[in-house]
C-alpha positions as a printed Julia matrix, in Angstrom:
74×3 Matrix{Float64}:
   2.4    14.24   10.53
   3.22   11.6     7.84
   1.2    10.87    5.07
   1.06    7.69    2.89
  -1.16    7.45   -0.29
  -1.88    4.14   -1.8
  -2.9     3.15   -5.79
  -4.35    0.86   -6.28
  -4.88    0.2   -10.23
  -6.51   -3.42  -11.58
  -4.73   -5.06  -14.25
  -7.58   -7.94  -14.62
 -10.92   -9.13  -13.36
 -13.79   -7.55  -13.93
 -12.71   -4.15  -12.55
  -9.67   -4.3   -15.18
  -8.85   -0.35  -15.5
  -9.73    0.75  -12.39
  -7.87    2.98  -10.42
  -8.41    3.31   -6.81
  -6.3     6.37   -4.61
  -6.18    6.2    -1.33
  -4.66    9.59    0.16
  -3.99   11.09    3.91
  -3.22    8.01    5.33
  -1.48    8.85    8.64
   1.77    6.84    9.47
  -0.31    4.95   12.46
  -2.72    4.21    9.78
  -0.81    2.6     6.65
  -0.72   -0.55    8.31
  -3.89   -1.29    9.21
  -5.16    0.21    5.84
  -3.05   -2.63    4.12
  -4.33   -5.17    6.15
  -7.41   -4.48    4.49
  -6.09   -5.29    1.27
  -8.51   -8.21   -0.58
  -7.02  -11.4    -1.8
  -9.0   -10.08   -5.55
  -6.34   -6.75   -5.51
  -3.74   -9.14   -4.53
  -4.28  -11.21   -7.13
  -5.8    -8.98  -10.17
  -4.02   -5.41   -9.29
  -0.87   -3.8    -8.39
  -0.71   -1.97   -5.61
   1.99    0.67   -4.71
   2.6     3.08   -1.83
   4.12    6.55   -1.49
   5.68    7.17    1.53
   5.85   10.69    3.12
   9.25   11.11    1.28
   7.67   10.49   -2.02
   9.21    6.74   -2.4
   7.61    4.06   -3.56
   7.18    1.02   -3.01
   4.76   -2.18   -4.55
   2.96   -3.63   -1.84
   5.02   -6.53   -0.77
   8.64   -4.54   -0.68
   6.6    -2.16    1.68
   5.6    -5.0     3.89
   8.79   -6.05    4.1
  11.03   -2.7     4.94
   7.92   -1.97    7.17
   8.44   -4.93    9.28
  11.75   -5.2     8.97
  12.51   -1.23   10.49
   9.36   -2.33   13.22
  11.64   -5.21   14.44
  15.09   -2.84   14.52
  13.47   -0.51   16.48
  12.15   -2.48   19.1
């Protein structure tokens, strides 16, 4: 099965320095985990994924070739 890891590492705010992993994250999961996804890491961290594949991606270019292969393949 696929797995997706996401970093999540704060650039300001008071948790500047922080790194947070997020690892195993099944391919029915990623989703769902990024809708989780506060407006604070938005705003004060950057947040990439790794695809199974070993891309990645920041958080918005995932979004967006997320939904854009969901609406292809329906």
């Amino acid at each position: 099965m696929d797995q997706y890891k996401v970093f999540i590492q704060y650039h300001n705010g008071k948790r500047s320095g922080q790194i947070i992993t997020i690892e195993g994250i099944d391919d029915l999961d990623i989703m769902e985990i990024l809708g989780e996804i506060t407006q604070d890491q938005l705003a004060n961290a950057e947040i990439m994924i790794t695809s199974p594949n070993n891309s990645v991606l920041n958080y918005e270019d995932f979004l967006i070739k997320n939904l854009t292969e969901t609406k292809h393949t329906h």
